[in-house]
Residue frames relative to the residue before (quaternion, step in Angstrom):
aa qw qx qy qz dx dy dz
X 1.0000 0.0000 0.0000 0.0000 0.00 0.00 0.00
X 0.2715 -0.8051 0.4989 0.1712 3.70 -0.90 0.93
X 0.4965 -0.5636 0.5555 0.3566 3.31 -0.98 0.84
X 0.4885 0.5421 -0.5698 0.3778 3.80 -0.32 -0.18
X 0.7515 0.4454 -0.3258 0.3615 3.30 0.20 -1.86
X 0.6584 0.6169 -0.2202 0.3708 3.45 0.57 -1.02
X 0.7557 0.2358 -0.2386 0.5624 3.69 1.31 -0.66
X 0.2165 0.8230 -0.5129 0.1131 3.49 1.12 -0.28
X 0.8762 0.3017 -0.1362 0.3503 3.45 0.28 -1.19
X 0.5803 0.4321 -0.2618 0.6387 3.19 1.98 0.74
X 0.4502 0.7778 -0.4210 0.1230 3.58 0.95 0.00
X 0.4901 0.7744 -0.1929 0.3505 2.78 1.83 -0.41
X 0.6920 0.4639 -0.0496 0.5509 2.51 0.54 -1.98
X 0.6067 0.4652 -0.3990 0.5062 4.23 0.82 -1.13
X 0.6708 0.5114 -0.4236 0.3303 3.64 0.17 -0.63
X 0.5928 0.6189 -0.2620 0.4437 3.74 1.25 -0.96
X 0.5905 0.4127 -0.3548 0.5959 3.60 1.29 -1.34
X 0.8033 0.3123 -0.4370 0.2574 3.76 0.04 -0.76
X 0.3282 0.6569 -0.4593 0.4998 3.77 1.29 0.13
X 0.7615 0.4638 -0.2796 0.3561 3.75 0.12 -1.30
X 0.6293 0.5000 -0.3403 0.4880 3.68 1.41 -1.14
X 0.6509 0.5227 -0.3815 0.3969 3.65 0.77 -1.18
X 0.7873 0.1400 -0.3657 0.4763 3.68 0.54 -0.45
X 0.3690 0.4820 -0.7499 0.2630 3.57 0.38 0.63
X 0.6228 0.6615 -0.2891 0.3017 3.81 1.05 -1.41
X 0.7284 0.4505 -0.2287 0.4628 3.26 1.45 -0.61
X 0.5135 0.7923 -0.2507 0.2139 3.24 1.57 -1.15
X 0.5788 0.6749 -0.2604 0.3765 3.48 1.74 -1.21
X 0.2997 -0.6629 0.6492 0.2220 4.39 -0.44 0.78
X 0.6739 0.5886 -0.2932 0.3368 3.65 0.91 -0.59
X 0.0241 -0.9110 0.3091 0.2720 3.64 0.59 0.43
X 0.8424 0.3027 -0.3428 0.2851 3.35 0.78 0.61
X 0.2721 0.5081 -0.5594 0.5957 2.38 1.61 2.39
X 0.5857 0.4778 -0.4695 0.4564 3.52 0.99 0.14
X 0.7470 0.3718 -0.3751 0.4037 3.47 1.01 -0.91
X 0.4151 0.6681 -0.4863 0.3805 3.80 0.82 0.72
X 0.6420 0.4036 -0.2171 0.6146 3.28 1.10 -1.87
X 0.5612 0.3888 -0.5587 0.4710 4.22 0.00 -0.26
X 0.6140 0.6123 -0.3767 0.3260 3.91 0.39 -1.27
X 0.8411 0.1304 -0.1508 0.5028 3.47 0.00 -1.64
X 0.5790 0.4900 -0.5571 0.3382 4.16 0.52 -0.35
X 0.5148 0.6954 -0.3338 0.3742 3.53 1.09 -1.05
X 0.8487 0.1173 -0.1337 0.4980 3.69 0.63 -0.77
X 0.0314 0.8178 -0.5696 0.0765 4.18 1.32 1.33
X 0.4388 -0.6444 0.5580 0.2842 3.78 0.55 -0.35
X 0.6869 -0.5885 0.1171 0.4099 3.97 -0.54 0.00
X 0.7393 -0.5285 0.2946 0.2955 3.36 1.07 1.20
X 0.3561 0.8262 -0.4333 -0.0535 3.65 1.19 -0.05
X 0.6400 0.6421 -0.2768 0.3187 3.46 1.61 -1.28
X 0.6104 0.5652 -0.3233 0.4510 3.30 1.58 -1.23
X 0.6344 0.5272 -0.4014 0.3980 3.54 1.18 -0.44
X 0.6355 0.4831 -0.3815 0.4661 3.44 0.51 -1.53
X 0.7428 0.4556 -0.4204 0.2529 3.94 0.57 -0.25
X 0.2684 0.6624 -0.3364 0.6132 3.37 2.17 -0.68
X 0.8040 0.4736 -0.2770 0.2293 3.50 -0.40 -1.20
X 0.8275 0.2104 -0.1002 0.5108 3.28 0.78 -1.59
X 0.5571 0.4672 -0.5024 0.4679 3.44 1.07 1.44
X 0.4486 0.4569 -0.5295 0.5564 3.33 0.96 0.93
X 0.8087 0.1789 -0.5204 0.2076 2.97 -0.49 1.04
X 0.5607 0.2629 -0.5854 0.5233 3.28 0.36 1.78
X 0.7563 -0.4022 0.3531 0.3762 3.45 -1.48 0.57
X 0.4851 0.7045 -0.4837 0.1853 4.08 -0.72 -0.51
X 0.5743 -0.7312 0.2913 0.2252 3.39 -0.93 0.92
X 0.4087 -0.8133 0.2070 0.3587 3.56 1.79 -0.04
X 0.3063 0.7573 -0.4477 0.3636 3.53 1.30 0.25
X 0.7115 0.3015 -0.3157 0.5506 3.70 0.51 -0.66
X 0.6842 0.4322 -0.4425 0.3864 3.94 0.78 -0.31
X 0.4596 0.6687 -0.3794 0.4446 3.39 1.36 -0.25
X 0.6074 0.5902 -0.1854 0.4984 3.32 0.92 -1.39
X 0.5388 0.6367 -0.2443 0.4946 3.61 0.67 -1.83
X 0.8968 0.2564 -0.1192 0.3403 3.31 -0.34 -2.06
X 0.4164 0.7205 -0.3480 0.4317 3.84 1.31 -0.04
X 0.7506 0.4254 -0.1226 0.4906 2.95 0.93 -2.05
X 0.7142 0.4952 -0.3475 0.3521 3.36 0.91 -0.38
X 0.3490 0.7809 -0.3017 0.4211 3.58 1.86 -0.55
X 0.7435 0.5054 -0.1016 0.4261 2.82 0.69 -2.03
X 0.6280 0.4643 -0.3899 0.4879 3.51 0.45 -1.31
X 0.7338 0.4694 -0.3111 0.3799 3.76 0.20 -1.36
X 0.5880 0.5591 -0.3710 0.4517 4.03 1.18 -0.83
X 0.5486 0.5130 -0.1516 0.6425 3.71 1.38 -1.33
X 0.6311 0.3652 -0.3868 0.5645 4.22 0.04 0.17
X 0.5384 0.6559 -0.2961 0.4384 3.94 0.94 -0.92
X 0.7836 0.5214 -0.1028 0.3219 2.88 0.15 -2.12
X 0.7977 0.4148 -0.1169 0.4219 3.29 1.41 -1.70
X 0.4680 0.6148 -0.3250 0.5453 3.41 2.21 -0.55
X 0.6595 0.5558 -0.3182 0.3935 3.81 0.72 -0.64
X 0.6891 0.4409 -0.1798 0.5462 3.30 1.36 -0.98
X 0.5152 0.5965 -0.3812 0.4832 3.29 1.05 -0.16
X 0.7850 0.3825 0.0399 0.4858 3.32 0.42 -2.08
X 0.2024 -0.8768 0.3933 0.1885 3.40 1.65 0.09
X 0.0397 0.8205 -0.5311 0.2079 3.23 1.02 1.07
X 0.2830 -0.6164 0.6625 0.3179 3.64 -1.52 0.94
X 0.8792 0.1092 -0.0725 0.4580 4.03 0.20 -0.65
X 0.2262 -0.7554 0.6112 0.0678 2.96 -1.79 0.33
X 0.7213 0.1059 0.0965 0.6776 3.77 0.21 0.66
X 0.7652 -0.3773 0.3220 0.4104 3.63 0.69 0.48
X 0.8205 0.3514 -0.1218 0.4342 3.62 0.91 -1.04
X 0.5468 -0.7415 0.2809 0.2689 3.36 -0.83 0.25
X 0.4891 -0.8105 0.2717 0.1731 3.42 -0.46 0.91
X 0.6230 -0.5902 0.2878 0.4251 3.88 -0.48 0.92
X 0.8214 0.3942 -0.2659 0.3151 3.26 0.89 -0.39
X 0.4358 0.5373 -0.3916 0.6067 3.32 2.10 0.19
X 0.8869 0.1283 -0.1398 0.4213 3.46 0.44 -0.35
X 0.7321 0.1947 -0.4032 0.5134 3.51 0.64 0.69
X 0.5966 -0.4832 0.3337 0.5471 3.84 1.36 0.31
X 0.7163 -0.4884 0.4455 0.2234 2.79 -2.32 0.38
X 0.7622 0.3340 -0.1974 0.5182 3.41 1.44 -1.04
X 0.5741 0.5062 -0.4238 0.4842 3.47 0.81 0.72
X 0.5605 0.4729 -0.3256 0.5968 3.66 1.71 -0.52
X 0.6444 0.4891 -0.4051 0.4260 3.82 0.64 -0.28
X 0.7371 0.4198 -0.2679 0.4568 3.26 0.82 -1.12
X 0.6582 0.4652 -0.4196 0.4174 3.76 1.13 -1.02
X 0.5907 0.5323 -0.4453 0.4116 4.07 1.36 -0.60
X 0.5415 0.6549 -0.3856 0.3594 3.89 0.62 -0.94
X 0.6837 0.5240 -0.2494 0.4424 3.40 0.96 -1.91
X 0.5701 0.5971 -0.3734 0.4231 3.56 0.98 -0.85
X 0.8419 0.3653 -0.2575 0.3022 3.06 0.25 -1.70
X 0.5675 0.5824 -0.4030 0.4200 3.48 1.42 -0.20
X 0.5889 0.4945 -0.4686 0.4348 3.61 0.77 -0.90
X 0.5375 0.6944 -0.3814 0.2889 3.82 1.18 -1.35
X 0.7658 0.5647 -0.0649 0.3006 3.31 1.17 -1.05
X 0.4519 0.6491 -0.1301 0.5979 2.80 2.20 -0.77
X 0.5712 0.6999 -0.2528 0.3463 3.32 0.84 -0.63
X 0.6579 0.5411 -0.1658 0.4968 2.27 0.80 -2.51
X 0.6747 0.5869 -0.3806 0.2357 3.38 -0.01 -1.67
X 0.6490 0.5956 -0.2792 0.3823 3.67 1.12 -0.94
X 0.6432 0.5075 -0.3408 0.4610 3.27 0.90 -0.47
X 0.4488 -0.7645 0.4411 0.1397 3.65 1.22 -0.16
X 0.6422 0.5565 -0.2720 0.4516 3.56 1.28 0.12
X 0.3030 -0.8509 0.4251 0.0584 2.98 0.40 1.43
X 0.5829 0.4432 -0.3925 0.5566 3.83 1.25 0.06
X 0.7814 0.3592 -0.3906 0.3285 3.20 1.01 -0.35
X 0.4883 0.5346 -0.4899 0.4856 3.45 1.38 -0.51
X 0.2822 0.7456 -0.4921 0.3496 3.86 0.53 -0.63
X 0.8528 0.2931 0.0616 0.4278 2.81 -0.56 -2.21
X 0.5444 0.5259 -0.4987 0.4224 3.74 0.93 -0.48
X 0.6051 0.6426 -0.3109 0.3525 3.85 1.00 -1.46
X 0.6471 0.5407 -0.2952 0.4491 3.26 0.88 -1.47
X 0.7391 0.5238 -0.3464 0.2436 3.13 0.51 -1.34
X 0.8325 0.3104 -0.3050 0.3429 3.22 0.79 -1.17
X 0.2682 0.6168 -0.5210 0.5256 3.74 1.44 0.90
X 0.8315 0.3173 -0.3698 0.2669 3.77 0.69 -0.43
X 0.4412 0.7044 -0.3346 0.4442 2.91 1.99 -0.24
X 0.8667 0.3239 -0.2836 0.2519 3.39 1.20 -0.88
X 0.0985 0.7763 -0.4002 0.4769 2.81 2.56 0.46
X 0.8169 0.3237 -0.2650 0.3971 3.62 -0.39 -1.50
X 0.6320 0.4449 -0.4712 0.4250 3.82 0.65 -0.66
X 0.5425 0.6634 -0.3714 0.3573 3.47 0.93 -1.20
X 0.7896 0.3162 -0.1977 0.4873 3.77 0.26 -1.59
X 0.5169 0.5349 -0.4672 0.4779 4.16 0.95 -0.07
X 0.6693 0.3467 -0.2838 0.5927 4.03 0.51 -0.77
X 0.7229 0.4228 -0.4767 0.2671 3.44 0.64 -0.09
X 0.6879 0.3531 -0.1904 0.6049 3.31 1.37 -1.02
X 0.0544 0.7044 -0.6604 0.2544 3.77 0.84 1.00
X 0.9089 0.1489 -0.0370 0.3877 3.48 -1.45 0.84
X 0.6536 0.4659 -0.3790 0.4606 3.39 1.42 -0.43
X 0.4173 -0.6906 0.5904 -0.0200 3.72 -0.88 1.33
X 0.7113 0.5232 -0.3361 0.3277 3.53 0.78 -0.13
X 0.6826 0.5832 -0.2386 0.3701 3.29 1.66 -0.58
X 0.1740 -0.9020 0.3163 0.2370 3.53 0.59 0.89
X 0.8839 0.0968 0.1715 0.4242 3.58 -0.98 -1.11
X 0.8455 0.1849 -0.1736 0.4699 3.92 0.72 -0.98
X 0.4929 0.5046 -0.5100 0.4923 3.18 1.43 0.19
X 0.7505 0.3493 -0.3088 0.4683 4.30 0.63 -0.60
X 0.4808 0.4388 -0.5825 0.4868 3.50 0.87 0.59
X 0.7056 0.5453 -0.2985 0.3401 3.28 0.66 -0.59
X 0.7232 0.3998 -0.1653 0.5384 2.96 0.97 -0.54
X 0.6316 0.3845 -0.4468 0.5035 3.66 0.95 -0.03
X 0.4817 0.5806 -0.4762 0.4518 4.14 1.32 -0.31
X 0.6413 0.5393 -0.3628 0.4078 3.79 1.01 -0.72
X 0.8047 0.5270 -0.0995 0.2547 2.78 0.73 -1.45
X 0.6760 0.2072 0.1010 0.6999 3.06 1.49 -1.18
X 0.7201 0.5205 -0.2529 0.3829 3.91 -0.14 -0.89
X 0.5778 0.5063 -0.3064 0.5621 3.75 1.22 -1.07
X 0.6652 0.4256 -0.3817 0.4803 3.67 0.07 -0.99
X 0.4971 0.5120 -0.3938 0.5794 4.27 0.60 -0.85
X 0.8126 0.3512 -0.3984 0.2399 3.57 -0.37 -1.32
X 0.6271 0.5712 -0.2914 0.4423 3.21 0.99 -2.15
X 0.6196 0.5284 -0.4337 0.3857 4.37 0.65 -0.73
X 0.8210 0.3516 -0.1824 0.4111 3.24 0.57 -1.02
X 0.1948 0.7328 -0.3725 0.5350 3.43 1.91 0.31
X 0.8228 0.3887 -0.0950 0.4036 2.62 -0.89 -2.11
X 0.7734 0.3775 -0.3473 0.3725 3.72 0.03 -1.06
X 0.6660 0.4836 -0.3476 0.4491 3.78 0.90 -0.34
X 0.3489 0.8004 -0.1849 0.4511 3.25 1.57 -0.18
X 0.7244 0.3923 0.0308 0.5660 2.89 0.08 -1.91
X 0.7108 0.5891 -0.2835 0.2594 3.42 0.62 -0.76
X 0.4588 -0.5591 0.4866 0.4900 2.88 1.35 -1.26
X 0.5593 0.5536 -0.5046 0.3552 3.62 0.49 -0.45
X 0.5562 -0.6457 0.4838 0.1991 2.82 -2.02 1.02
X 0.9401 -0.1421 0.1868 0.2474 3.41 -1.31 0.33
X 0.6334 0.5303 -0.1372 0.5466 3.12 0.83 -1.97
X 0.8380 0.2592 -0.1833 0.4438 3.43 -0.11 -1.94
X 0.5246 0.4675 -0.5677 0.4290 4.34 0.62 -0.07
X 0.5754 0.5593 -0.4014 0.4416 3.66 0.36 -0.62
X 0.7600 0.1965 -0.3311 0.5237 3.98 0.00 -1.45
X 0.6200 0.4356 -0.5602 0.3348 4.21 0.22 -0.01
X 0.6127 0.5572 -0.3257 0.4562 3.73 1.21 -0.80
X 0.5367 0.5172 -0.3637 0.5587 3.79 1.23 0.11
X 0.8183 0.3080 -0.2868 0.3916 2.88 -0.02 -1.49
X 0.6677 0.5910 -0.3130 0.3271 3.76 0.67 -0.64
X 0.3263 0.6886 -0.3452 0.5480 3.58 2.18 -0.92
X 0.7676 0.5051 -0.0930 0.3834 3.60 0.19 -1.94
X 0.7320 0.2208 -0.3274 0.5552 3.99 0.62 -0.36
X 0.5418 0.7080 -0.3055 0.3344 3.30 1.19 0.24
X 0.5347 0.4934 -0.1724 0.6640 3.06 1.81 -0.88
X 0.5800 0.4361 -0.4595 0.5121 3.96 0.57 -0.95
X 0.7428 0.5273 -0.3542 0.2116 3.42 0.14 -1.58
X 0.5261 0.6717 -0.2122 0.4764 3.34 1.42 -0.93
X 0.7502 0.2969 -0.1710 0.5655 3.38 0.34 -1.51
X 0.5805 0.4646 -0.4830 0.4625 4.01 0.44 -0.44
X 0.5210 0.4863 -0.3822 0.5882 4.51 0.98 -1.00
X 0.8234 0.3086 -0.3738 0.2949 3.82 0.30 -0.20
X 0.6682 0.4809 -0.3518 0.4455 3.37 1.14 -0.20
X 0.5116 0.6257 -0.3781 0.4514 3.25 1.73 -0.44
X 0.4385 0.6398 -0.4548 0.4376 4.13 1.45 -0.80
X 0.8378 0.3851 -0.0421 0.3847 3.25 -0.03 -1.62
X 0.7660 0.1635 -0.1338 0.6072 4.11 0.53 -0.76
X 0.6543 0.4116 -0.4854 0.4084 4.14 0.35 0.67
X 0.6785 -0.5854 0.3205 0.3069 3.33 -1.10 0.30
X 0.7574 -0.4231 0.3143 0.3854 4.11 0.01 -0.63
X 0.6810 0.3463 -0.1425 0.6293 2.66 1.58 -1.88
X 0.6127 0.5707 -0.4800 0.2618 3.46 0.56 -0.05
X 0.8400 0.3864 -0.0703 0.3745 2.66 1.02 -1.77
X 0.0998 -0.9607 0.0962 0.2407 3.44 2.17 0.09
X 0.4963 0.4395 -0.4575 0.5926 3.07 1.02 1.97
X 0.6530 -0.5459 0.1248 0.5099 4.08 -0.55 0.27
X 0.5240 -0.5913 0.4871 0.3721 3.21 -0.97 -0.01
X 0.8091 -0.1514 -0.2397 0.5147 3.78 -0.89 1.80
X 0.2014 -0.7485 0.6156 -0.1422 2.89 0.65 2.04
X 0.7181 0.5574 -0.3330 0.2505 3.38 0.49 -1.48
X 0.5144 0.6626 -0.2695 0.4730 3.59 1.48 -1.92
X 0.7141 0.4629 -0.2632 0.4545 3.77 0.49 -1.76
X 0.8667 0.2785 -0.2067 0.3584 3.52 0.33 -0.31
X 0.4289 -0.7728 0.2164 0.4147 3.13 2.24 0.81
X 0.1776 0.8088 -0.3788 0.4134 3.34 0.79 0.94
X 0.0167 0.8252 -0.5645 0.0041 3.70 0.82 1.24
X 0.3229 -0.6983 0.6389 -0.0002 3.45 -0.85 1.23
X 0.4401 -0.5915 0.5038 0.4502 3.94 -1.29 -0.43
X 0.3593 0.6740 -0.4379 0.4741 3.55 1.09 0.41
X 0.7599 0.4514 -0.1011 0.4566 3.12 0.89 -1.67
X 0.6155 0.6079 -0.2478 0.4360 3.50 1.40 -0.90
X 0.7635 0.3082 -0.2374 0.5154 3.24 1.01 -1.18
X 0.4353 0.7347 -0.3702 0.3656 3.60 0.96 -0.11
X 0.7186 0.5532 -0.1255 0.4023 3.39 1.32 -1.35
X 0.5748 0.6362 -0.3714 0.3563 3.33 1.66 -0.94
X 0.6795 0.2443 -0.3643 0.5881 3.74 1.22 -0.12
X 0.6182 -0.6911 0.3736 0.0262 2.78 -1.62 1.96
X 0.5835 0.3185 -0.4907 0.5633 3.72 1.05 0.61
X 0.4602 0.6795 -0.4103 0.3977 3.78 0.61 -0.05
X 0.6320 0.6631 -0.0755 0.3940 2.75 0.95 -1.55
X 0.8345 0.3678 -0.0168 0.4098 3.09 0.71 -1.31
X 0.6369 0.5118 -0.2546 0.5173 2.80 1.46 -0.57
X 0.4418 0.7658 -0.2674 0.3831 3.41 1.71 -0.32
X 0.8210 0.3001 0.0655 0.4812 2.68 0.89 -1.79
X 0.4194 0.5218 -0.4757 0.5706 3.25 1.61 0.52
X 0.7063 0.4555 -0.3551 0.4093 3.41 0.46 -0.87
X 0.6967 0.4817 -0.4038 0.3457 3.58 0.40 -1.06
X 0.5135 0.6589 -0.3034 0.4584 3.48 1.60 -0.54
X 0.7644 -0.1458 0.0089 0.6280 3.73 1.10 -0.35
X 0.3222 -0.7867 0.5251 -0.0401 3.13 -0.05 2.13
X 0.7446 0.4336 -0.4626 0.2085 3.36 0.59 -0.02
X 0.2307 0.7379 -0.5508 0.3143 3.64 2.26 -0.16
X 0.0596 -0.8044 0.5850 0.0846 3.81 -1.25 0.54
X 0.5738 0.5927 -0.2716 0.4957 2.92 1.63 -0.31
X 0.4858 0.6318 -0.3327 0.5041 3.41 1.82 -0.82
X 0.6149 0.5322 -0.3609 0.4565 3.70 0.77 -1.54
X 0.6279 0.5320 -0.4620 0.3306 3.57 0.27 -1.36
X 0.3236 0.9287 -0.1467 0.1066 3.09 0.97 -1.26
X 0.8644 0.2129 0.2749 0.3631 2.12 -0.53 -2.41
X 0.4447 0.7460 -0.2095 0.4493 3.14 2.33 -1.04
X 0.7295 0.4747 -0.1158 0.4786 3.07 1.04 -1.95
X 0.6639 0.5880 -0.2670 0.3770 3.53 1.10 -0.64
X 0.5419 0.5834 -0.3083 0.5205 3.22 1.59 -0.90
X 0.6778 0.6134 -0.2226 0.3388 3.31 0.37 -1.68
X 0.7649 0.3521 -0.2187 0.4930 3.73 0.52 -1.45
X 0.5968 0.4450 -0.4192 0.5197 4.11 1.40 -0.03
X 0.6176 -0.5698 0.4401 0.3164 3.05 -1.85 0.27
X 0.2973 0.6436 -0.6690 0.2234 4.24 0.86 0.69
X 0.6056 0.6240 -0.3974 0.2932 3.83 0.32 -0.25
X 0.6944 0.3133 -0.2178 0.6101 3.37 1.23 -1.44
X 0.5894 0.5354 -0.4190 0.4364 3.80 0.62 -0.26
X 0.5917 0.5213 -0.3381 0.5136 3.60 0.75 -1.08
X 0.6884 0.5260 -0.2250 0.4458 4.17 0.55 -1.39
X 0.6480 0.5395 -0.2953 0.4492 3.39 1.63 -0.62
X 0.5859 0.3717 -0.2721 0.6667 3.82 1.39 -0.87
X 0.7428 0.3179 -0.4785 0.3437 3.51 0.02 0.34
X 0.3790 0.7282 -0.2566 0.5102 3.05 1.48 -0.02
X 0.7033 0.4089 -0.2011 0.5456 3.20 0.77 -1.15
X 0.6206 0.5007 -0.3477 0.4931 3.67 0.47 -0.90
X 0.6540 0.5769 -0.3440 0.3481 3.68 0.64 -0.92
X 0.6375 0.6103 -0.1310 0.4516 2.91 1.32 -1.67
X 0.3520 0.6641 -0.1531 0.6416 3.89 1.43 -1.28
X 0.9398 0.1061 -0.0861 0.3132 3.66 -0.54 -0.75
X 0.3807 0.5284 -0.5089 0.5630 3.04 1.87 0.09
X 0.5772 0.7046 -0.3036 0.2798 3.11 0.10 -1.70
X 0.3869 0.9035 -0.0286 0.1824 3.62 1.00 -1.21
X 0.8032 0.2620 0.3206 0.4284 1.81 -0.18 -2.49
X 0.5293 0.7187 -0.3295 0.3078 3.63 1.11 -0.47
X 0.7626 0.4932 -0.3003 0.2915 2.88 0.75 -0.20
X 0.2348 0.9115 -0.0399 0.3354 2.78 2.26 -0.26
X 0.3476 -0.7058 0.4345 0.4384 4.11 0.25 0.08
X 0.5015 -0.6152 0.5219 0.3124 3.30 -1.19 0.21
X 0.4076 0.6632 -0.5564 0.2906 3.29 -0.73 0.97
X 0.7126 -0.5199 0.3235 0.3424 3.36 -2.02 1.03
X 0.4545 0.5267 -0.4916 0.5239 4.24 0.98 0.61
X 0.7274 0.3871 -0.2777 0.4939 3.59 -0.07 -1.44
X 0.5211 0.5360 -0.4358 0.5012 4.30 0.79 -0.95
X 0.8641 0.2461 -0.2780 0.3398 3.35 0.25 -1.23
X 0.5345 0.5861 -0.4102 0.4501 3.63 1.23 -0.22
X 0.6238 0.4030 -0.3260 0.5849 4.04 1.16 0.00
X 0.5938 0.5265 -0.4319 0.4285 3.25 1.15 0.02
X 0.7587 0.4079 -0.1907 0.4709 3.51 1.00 -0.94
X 0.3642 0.6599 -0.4493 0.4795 2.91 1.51 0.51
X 0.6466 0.4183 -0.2584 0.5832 3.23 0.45 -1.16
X 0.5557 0.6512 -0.4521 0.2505 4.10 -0.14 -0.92
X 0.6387 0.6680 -0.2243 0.3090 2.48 1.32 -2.31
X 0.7267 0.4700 -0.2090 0.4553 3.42 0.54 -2.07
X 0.7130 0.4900 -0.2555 0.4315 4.07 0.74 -1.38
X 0.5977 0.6176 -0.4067 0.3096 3.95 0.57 -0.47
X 0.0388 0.8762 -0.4520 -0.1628 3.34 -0.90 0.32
X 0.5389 0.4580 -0.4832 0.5161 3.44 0.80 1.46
């Protein structure tokens, strides 16, 4: 499936949001706060949130300036979650490339992620919708909710299925909803139809999440450009990892490792062990479902070349592998 087909009826409007980041990236007199913002806008990946917000504001009339605004601010917030997840997870790359805090430090990636998340806010503020700045606030309180409870239950093997749904809706899923929110919002739509886009977006949010985890553990490096069961190495229990455990030498071997992360030969392991079992097609099956869930949704919805493409990125979601 091609990404084109999927933004067609927003390419416009996507080209404007990526215009706005480039001169936020330029905007800095400071030049080695511009060459950060050139660094991390430079490698955003394919823009999905700014879409899903483009998307689920086609279906009420409105002139798109404030979703433009909207779908920027949401870039940003999600570039500024990156920055602060890297420094967290002390990651050397992302996408292949190297992160602000491997190479320009930890306390230059805190301060260069903050600066983000404030400009992120500034944004919002333009649109003048005080429900939506609202919900922007919350959100990034849930983003730091979800990093918060992952470093807490690091390594801890007891917490099963509704504690990491939860925590991946913080982490990852909230930023999906509040986009597809906010743009139906802004739009003008009534009541009825901000609700099914604020579902259905919740719902590829979770897939997207859980599809980034099976991709850790069963894709290659270059795909996924960072190691392969990053997640495992940084005790990070995934549903990969969840369903992986239900057979009792797995298990153990889990929890031997997590006991002395530095065994690599154990990871290899445990890598290979996942891989040759069925947690991959089982995992592809609950995201599957969620996809399915958020189509579902949406049905009731008008026909038109938004909703086509919002069932399109449904599907992406589940079919992508990076």
């Amino acid at each position: 499936m091609q990404a084109f087909s999927i933004l067609e009826p927003i390419s416009d409007q996507l080209n404007l949001v990526d215009d706005r980041l480039q001169e936020f990236s330029n905007s800095s007199d400071l030049p080695s706060l511009k060459e950060l913002l050139t660094h991390v806008f430079d490698s955003t990946g394919k823009l999905a949130r700014p879409a899903l917000t483009l998307l689920t504001a086609g279906f009420h009339p409105n002139d798109g300036e404030k979703v433009v605004t909207m779908a920027t601010a949401v870039e940003m917030l999600h570039v500024a979650t990156l920055i602060h997840d890297d420094t967290v997870d002390e990651a050397d790359t992302r996408r292949g490339r190297v992160t602000v805090s491997s190479n320009w430090g930890q306390h230059t990636a805190v301060l260069l992620g903050d600066y983000v998340f404030a400009a992120s806010a500034t944004y919002v503020c333009a649109t003048g919708n005080i429900r939506v700045i609202k919900r922007f606030s919350e959100t990034i309180m849930d983003l730091s909710r979800g990093q918060m409870q992952e470093t807490a239950n690091s390594r801890n093997i007891d917490h099963g299925l509704e504690d990491y749904l939860e925590r991946i809706y913080f982490k990852t899923a909230s930023l999906f909803s509040t986009s597809g929110e906010s743009g139906s919002i802004l739009s003008g739509a009534p009541e009825s139809t901000v609700q099914i886009l604020k579902t259905y977006s919740e719902k590829i949010g979770l897939a997207f999440q859980v599809v980034d985890d099976v991709l850790d553990i069963t894709g290659t490096e270059q795909e996924i450009g960072k190691p392969v069961g990053s997640d495992l190495l940084n005790g990070v229990i995934t549903l990969p990892t969840i369903y992986a455990m239900e057979d009792t030498n797995c298990r153990k071997e889990i929890e031997r490792f997590l006991e002395d992360p530095s065994n690599s030969a154990l990871h290899s392991e445990i890598v290979k062990m996942v891989k040759s079992s069925d947690v991959k097609e089982r995992s592809y099956e609950y995201a599957q479902r969620l996809i399915e869930e958020a189509k579902l949704a949406i049905e009731p919805l008008e026909e038109n070349d938004c909703k086509r493409s919002l069932l399109l990125l449904a599907d992406f979601i589940i079919s992508r592998n990076n």
